[in-house]
matplotlib code that plots the C-alpha trace (Angstrom):
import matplotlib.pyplot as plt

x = [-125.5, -122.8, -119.5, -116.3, -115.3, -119.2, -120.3, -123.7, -123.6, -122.7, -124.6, -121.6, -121.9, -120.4, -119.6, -122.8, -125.2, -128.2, -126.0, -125.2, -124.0, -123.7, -120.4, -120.0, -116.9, -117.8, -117.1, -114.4, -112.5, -112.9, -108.7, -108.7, -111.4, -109.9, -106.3, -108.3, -110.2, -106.2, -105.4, -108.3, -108.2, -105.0, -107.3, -108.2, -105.0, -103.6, -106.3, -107.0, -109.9, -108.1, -111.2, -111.8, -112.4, -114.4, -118.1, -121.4, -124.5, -127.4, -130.8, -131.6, -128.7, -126.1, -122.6, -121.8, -118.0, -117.4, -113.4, -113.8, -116.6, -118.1, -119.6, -120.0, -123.5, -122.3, -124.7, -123.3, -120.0, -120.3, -116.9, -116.9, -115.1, -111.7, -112.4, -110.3, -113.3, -115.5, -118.5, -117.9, -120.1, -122.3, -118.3, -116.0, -112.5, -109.7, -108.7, -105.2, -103.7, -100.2, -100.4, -98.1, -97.5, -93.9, -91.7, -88.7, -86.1, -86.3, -84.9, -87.2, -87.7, -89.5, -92.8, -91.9, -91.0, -88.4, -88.2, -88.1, -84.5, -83.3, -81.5, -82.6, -83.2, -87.4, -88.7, -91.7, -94.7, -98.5, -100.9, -104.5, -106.8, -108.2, -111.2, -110.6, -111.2, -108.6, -109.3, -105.3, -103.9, -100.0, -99.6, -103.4, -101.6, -101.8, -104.2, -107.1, -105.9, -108.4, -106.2, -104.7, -102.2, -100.5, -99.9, -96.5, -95.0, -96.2, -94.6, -96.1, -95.5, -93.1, -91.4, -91.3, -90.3, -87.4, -86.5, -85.9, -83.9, -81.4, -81.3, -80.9, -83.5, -84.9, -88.6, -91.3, -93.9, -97.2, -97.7, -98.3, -101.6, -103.3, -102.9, -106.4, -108.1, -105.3, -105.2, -105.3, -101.9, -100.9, -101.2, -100.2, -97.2, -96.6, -96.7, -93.7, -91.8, -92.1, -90.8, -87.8, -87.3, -88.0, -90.4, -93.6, -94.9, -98.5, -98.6, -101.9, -105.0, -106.4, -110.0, -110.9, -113.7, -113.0, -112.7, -110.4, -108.8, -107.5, -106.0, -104.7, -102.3, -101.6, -99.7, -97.7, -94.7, -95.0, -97.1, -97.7, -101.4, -102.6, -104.5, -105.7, -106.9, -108.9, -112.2, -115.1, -116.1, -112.6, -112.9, -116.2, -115.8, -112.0, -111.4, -115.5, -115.0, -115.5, -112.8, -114.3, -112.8, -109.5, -109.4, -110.6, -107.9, -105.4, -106.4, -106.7, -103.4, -101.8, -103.8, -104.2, -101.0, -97.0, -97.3, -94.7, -97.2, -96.1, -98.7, -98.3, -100.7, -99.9, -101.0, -103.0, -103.0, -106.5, -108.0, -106.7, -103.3, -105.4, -104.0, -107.2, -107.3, -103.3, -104.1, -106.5, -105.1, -102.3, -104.4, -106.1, -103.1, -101.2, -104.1, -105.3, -102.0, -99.3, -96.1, -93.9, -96.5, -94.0, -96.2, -94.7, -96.5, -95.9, -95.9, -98.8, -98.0, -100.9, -101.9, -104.7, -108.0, -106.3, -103.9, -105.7, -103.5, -100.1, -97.3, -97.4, -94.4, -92.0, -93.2, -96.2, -95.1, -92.2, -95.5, -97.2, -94.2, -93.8, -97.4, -97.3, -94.1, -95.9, -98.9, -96.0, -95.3, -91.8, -91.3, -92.5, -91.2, -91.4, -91.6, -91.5, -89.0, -85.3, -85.5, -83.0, -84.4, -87.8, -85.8, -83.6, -84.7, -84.1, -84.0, -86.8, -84.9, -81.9, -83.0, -79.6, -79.5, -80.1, -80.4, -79.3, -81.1, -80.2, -83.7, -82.6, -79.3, -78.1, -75.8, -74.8, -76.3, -76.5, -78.9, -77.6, -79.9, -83.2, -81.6, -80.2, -76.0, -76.0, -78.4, -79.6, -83.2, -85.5, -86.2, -89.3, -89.2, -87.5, -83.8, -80.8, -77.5, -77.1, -77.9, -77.9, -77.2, -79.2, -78.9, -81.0, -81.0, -84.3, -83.7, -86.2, -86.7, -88.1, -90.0, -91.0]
y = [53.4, 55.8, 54.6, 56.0, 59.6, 60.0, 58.8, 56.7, 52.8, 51.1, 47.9, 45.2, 42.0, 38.7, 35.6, 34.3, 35.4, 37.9, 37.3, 41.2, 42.6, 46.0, 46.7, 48.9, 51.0, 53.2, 50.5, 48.4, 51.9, 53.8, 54.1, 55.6, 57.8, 59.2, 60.0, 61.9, 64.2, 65.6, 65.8, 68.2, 68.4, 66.0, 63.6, 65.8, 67.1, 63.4, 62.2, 62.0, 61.2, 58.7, 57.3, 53.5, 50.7, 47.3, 49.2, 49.5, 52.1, 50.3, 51.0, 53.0, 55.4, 53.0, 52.4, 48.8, 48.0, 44.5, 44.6, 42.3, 40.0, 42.5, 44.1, 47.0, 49.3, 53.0, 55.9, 59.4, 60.0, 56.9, 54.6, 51.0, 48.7, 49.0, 53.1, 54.1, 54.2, 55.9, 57.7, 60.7, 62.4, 59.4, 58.1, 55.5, 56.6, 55.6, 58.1, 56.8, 56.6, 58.0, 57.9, 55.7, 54.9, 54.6, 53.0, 50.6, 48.5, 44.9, 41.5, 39.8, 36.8, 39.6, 39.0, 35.9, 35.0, 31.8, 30.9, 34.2, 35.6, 34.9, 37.3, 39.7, 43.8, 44.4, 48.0, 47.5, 50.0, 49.8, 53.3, 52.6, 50.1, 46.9, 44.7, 42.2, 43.0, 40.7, 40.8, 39.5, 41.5, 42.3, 45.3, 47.2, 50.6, 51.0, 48.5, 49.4, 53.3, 55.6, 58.5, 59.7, 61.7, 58.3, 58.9, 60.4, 60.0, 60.6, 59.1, 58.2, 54.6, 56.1, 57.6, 54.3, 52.4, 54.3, 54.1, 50.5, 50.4, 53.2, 51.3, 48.1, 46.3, 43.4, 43.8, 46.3, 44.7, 46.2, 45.2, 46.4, 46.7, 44.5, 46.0, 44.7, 47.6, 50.0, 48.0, 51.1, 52.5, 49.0, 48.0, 51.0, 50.9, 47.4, 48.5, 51.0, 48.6, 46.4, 48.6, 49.2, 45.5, 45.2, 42.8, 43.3, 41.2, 41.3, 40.5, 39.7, 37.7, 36.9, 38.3, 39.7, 39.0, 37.0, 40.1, 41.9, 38.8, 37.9, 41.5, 42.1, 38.8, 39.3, 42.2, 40.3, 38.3, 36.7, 36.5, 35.9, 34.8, 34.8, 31.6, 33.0, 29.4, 26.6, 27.4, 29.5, 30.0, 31.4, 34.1, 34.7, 35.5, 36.6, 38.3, 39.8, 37.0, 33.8, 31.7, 30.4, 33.1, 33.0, 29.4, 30.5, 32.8, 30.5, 28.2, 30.6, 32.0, 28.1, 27.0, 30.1, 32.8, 32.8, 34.3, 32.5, 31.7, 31.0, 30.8, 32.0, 30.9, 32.8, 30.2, 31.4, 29.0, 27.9, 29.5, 27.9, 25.4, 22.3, 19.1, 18.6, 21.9, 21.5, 18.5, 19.4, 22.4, 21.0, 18.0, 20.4, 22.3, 19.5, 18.0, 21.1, 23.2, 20.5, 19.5, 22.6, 25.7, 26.7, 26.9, 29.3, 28.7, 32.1, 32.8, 35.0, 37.6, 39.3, 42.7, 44.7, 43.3, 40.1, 40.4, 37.9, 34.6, 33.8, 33.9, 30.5, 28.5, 27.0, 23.6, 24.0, 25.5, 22.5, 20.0, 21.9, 21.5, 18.3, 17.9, 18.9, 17.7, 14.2, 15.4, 15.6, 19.0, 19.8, 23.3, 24.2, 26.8, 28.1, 31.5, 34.6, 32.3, 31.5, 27.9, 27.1, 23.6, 25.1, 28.3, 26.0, 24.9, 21.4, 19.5, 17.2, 14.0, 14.4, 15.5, 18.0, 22.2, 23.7, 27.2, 28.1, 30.6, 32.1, 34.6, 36.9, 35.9, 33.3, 30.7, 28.7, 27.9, 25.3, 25.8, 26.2, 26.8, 26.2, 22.9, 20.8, 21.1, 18.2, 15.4, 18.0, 17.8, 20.8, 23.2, 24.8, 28.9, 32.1, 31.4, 34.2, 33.3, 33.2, 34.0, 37.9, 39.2, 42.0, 40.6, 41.3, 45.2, 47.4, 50.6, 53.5, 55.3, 58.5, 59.7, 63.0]
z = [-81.8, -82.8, -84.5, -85.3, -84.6, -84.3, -87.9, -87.5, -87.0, -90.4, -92.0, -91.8, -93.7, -92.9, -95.4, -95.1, -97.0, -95.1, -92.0, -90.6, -87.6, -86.0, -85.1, -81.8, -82.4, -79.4, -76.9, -79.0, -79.2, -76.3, -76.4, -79.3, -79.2, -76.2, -77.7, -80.8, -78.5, -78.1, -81.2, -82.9, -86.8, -87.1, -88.6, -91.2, -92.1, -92.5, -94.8, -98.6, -100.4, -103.2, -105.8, -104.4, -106.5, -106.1, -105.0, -106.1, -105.5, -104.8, -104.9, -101.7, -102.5, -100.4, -101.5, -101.2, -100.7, -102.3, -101.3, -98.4, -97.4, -95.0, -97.9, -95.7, -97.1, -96.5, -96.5, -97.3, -95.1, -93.3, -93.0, -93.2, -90.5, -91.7, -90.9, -93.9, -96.7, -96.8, -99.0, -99.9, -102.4, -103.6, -104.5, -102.3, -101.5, -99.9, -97.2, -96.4, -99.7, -100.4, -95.8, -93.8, -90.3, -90.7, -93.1, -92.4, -93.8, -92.3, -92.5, -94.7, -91.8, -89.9, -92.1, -91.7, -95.2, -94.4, -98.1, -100.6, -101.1, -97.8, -95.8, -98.4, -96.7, -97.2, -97.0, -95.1, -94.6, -93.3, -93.1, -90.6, -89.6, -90.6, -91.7, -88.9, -85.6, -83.8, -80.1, -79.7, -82.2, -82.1, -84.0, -82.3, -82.0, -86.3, -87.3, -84.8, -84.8, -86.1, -85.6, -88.7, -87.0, -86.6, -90.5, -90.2, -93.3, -97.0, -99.8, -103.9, -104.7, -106.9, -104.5, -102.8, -105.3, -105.9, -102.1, -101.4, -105.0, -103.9, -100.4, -102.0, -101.0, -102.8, -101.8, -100.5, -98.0, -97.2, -93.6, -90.3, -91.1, -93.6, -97.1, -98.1, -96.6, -99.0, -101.8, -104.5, -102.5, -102.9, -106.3, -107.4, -105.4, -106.5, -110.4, -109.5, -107.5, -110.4, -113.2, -111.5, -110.8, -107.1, -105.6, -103.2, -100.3, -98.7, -95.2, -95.0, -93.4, -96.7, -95.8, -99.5, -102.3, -105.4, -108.2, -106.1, -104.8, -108.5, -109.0, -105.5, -106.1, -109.5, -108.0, -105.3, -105.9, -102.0, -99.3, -95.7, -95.2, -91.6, -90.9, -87.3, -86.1, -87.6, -86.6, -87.4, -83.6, -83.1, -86.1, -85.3, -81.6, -81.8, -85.1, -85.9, -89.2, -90.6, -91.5, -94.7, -96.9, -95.6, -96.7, -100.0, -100.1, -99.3, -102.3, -105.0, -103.9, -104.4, -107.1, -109.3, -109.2, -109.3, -105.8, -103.3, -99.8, -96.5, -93.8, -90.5, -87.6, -84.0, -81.4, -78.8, -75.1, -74.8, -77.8, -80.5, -80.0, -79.1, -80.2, -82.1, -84.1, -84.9, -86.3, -88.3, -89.4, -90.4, -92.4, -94.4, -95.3, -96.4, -98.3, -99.7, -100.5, -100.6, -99.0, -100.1, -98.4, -95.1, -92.2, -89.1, -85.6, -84.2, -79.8, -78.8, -76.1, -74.0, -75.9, -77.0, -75.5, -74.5, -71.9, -69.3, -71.0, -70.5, -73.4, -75.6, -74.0, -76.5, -76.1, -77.8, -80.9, -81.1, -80.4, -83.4, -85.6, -84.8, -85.7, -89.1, -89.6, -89.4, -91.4, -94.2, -94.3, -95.4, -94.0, -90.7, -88.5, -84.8, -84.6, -81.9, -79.7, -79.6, -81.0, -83.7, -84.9, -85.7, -87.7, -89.5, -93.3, -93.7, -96.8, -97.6, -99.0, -97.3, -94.2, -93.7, -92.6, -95.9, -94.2, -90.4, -88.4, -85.6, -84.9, -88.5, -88.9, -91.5, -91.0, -93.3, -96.4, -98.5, -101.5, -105.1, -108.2, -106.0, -104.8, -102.0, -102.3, -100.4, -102.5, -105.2, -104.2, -104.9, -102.1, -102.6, -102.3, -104.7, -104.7, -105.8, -106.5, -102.8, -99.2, -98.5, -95.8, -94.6, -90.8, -88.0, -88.6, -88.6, -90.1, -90.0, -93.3, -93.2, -96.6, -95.8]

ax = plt.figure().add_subplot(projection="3d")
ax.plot(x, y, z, "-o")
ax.set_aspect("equal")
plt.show()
């Protein structure tokens, strides 16, 4: 078996331990194996060979990468799942760093991030691939791409840094794709944001070791944690994954760092929005995380490799709010659909409109100092003086 742009079939370790599969890129990307045969070097001329961290050389001359729990074990110039590192030399780097596939200034609802300086402006940026392999995913045309051409714009995390201040932004999000897989670019990108007083959000699926776990959060002020579904069937068949981790991640996220976590959870008809598994779910979330975690249920829409189900109607993300709602939850959102009751924060105690949505827009709002105008009762999330009021605008930046 051959693998990406023809570099030999790579070892790729699960959760478990001595549980390995092969991964055949050659059939899960014959669409983008095709669109490179067009594009001759671009690859090359897109990528950089950035020094990687979290690896080890074992004994038979292997690089292991312990970033994620695939733990992929990379002979010389093989890639590992996520296609972005690689060994090169006896070394692992980071071919994407300093690389995006676009950057743009967003409403920072879009991530969804319902309770962190709302209506704030959030420069947002992803480069390539991924270490899931989401059969649904929403976004396959970056995070499954293996063409670096798709790398348009270059940009130092300096450079970015200095970008969302001078456009006002509050935040920089790495997204698109999940910043896992570039979490050098990231964390150094984080650092600069931070010196000049800017925040950073990870849009992420939590699928990432302990060691680098600790550091990768320690750089992010908020995140957005994918919990795909509630099962390790589903992540095993669906996302190439196990589900353990991600609850691991979610965890150490609420348990042991100042980083602001919402979950988001895009339901899927007949693959993972039974009654049972939204009940569940939502059990462990509140008995594990607490009350004050927001929790979005998200509407699938057929893409990438699943295009055979129908669009998740409206009903059954109000049944899963309601669901979790009466699991105790105090924050749980619809998202993906026009449904003002499940985009609206409510107060816990009171029970009143604390912050109106309509999709990105803000309405009115009624939180002062972190707390309920109305019955002064805390309301979890990061609070300014006031709502901003970015909107529902998407602005394209370019950085090069």
């Amino acid at each position: 078996m051959r693998c990406a742009a023809g570099w030999p079939a790579v070892e790729l370790k699960l959760g478990t331990p001595g549980r390995w599969i092969d991964y055949d890129y050659e059939h899960e990307h014959e669409h983008e194996r095709e669109r490179e045969d067009d594009n001759g070097d671009s690859m090359k001329n897109a990528e950089t060979s950035f020094p990687a961290r979290w690896w080890r050389v074992q004994e038979d001359g292997r690089i292991e990468c312990e970033l994620c729990p695939r733990r992929c074990r990379l002979r010389e110039g093989q890639r590992g799942f996520c296609f972005v590192r690689q060994n090169e030399g006896g070394r692992l780097v980071l071919t994407t760093y300093g690389r995006s596939s676009g950057f743009c200034i967003d409403p920072i609802e879009k991530k969804p991030l319902n309770q962190f300086y709302p209506g704030s402006a959030v420069l947002s940026f992803g480069t390539a691939g991924c270490n899931l392999g989401c059969r649904f995913c929403q976004n396959w045309d970056i995070s499954k791409a293996r063409q670096m051409d798709r790398l348009a714009d270059q940009a130092s995390p300096e450079a970015i840094a200095r970008a969302a201040q001078e456009r006002g932004c509050r935040s920089v999000a790495f997204t698109y794709n999940d910043p896992v897989i570039f979490a050098e670019y990231a964390l150094d990108t984080a650092a600069a944001c931070h010196e000049l007083g800017v925040k950073t959000v990870a849009v992420t699926a939590g699928y990432i070791e302990p060691p680098a776990r600790a550091e990768f959060f320690a750089g992010m002020d908020a995140a957005n944690v994918d919990l795909k579904a509630f099962t390790e069937e589903f992540y095993k068949e669906q996302c190439f994954a196990e589900l353990a981790p991600v609850l691991e991640t979610l965890e150490f996220i609420h348990r042991e760092t100042s980083t602001w976590m919402e979950i988001t959870t895009l339901l899927i008809p007949g693959l993972n929005d039974s009654e049972a598994e939204l009940h569940r779910l939502t059990e462990w979330v509140a008995e594990r995380l607490g009350p004050d975690v927001p929790l979005h249920f998200t509407a699938f829409h057929p893409d990438f490799k699943v295009t055979e189900l129908p669009p998740t109607p409206a009903a059954k993300l109000q049944q899963a709010r309601r669901i979790g709602l009466g699991k105790g939850l105090h924050y749980v959102y619809t998202g993906n659909v026009h449904d003002p009751e499940g985009a609206n924060t409510y107060c816990p105690k009171c029970g009143k409109v604390v912050i109106e949505r309509n999709w990105y827009d803000l309405g009115a709002y009624h939180i002062r100092d972190g707390k309920c105008e109305f019955c002064g009762q805390t309301i979890a999330g990061r609070f300014g003086e006031g709502a901003e009021s970015w909107g529902t605008r998407m602005t394209p930046v370019r950085m090069s």
